[in-house]
VEXPARO-838796 format. One record per atom (N, C-alpha, C, O): residue in one letter; x, y negated, z. Coordinates in steps of 0.02 Angstrom, whole numbers, padded with zeros to 5 digits, always signed. Layout:
AXYZ;...
This chain:
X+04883-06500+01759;X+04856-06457+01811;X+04914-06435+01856;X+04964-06404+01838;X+04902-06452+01906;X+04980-06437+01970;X+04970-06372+01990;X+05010-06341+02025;X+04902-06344+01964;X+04901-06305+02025;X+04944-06224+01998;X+04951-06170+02026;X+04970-06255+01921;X+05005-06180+01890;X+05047-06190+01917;X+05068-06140+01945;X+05091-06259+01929;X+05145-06234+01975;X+05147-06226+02070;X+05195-06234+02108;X+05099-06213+02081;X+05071-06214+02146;X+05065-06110+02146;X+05079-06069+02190;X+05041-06103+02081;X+05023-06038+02078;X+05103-05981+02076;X+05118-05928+02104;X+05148-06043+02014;X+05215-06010+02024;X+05249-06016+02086;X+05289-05969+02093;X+05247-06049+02126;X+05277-06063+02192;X+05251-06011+02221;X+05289-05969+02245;X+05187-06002+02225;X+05150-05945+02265;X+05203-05868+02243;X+05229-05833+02287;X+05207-05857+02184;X+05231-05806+02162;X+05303-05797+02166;X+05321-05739+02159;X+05352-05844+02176;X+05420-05831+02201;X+05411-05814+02264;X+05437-05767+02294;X+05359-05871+02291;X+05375-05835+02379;X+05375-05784+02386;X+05424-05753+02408;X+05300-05748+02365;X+05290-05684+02389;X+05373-05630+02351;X+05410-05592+02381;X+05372-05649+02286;X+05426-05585+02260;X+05479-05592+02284;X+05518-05544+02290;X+05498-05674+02307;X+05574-05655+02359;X+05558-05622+02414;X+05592-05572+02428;X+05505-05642+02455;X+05494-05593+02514;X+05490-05511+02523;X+05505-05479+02573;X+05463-05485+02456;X+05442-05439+02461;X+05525-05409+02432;X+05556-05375+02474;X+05551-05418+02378;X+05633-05418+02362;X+05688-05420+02428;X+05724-05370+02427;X+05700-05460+02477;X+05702-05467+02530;X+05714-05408+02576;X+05762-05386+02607;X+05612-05383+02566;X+05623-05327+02625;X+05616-05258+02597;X+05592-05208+02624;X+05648-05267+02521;X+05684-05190+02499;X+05597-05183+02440;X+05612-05158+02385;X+05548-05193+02444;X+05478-05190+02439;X+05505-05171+02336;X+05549-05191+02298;X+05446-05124+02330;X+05472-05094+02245;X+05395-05132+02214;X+05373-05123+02158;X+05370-05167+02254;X+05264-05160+02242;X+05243-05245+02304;X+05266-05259+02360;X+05212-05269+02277;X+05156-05312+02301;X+05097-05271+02297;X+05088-05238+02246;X+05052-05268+02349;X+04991-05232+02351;X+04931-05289+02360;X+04873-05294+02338;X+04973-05331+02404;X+04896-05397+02408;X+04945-05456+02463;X+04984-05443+02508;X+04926-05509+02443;X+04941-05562+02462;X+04882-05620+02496;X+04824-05623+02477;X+04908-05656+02541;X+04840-05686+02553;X+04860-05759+02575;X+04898-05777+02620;X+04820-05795+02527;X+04862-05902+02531;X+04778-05906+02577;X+04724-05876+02577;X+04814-05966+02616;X+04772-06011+02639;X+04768-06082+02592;X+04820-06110+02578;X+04716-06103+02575;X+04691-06181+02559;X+04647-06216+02577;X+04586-06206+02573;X+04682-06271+02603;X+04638-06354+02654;X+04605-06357+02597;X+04626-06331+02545;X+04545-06391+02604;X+04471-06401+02571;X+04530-06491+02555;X+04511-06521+02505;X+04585-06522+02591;X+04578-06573+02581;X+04662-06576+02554;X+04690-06631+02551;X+04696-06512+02536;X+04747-06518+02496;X+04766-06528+02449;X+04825-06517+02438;X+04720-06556+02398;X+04727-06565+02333;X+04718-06511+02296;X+04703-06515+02237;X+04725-06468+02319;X+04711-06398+02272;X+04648-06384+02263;X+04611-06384+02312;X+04619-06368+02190;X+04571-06325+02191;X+04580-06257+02167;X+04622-06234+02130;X+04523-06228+02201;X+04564-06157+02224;X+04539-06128+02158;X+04580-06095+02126;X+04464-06137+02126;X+04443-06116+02046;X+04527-06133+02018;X+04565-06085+02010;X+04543-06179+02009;X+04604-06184+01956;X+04661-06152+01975;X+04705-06124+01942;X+04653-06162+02030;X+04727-06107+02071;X+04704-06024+02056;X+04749-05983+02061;X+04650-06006+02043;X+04642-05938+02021;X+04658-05927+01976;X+04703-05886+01965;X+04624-05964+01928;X+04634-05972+01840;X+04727-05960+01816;X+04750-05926+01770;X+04754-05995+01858;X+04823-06024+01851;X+04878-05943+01891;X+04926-05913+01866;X+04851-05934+01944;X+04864-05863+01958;X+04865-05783+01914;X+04898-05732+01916;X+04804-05811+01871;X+04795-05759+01821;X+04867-05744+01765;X+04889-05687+01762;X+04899-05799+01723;X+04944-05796+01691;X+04997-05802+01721;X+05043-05773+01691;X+05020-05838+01786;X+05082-05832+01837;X+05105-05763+01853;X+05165-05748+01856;X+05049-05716+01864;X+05083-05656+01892;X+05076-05599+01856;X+05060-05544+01876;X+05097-05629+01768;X+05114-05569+01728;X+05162-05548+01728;X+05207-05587+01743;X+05182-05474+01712;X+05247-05473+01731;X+05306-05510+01789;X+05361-05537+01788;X+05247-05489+01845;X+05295-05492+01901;X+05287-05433+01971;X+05267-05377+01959;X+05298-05446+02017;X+05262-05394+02071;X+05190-05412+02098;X+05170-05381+02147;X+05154-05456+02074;X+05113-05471+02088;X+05046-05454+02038;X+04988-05469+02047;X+05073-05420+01986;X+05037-05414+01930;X+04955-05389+01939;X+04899-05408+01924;X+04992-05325+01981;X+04920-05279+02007;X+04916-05291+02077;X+04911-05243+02115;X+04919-05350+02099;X+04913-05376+02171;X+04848-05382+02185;X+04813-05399+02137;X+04818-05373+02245;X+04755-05420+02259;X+04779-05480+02293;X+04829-05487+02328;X+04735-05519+02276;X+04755-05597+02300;X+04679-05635+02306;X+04634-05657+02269;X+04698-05627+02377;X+04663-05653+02453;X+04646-05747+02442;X+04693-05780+02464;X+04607-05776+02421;X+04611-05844+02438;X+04557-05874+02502;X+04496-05873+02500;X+04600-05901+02555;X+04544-05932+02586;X+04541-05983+02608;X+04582-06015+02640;X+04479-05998+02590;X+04476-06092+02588;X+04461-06120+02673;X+04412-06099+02704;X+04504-06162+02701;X+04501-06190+02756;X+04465-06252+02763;X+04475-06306+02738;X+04425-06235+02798;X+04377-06319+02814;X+04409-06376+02832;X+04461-06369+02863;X+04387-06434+02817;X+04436-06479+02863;X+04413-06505+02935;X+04354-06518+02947;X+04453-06512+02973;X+04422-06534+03062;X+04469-06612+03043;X+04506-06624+02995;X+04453-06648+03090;X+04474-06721+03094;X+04452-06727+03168;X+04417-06683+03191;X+04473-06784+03213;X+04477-06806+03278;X+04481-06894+03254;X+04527-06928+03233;X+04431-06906+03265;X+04435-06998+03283;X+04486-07039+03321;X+04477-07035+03382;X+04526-07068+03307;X+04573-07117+03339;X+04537-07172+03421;X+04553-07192+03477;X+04479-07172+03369;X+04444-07238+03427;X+04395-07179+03475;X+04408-07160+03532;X+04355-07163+03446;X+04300-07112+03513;X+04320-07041+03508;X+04291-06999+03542;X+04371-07024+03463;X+04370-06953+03502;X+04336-06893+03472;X+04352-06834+03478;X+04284-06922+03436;X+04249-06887+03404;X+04279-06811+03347;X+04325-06822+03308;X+04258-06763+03349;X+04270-06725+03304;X+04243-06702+03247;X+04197-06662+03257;X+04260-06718+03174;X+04204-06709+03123;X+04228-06674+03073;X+04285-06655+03088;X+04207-06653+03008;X+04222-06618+02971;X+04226-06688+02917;X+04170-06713+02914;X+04281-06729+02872;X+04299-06755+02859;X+04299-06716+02766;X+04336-06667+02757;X+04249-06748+02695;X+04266-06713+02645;X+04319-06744+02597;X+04337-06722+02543;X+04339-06793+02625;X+04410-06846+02585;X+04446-06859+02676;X+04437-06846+02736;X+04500-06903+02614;X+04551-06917+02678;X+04520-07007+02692;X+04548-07045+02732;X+04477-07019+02663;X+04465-07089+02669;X+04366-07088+02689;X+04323-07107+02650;X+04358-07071+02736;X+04284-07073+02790;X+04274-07105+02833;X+04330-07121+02855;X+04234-07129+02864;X+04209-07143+02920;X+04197-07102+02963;X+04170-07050+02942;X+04213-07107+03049;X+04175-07069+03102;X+04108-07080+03093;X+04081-07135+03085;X+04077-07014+03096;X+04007-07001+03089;X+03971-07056+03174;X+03916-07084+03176;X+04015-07054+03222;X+03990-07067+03294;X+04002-07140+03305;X+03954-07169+03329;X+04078-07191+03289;X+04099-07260+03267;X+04100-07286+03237;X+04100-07347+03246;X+04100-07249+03166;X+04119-07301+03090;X+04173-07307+03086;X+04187-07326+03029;X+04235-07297+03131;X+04310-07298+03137;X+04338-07275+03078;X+04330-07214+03076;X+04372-07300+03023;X+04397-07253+02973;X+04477-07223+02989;X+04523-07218+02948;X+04476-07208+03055;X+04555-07202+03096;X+04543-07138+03122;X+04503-07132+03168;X+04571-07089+03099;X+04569-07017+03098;X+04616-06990+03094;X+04657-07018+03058;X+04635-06929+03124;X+04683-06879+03121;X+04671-06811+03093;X+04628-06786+03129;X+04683-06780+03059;X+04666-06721+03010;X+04692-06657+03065;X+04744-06665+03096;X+04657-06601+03074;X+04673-06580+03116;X+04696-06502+03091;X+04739-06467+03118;X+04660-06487+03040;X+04646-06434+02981;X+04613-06434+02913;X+04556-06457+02909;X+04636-06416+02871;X+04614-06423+02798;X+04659-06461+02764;X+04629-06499+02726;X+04755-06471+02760;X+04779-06489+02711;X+04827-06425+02707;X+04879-06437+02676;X+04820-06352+02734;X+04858-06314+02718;X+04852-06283+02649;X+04802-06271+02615;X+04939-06273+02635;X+04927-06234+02573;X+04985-06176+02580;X+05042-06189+02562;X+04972-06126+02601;X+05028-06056+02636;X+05025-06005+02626;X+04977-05978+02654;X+05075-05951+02575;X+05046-05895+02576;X+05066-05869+02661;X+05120-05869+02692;X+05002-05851+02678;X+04971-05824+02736;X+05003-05741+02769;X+05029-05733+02825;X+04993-05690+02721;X+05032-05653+02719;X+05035-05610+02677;X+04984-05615+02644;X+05078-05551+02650;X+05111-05517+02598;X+05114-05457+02620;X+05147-05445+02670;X+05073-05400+02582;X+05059-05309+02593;X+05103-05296+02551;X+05096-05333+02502;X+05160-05248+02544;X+05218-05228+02493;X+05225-05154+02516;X+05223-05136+02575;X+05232-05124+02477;X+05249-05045+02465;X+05344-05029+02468;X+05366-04972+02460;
């Protein structure tokens, strides 16, 4: 499961940041996740749960929000909501696409006391 270390990554960022800017407290944090980043966000919760024991994030709230994916067609142009990286244009059949949103994975931003 990647996503515990997806969850520990999450949790250095925020405690260097918040370490950083003097911060004694995480109050709430907030990640963005692409619907098409590999992450699932159920397991990235699950995995969050034991990551931020004993840390500043312990009694954090933590914000997850899931980003749709947009895509743009290579051949017509078209704009679609794409649920893999391997689709067809709904408008050509073109399987030549550009992802436009939905492979982010970022903590978004960090509330510290």
């Amino acid at each position: 499961m990647h996503e515990f270390s997806v969850a520990l990554n999450i949790v250095d960022i925020a405690s260097g940041t918040a370490k950083d800017a003097g911060a004694e407290r995480i109050n709430e944090v907030e990640i963005d996740v692409g619907v098409l980043s590999g992450v699932i966000v159920e397991a990235l919760e699950f995995a969050l749960e034991s990551a931020v024991i004993d840390t500043l994030l312990e009694n954090a709230k933590i914000t997850i929000n899931e980003i749709k994916s947009k895509a743009r067609c290579n051949e017509c142009g078209t704009e679609f909501s794409p649920e893999s990286h391997i689709e067809q244009c709904p408008q050509c059949g073109s399987f030549g696409f550009d992802i436009i949103r939905g492979k982010e994975l970022r903590v978004k931003s960090i509330n510290v006391d």
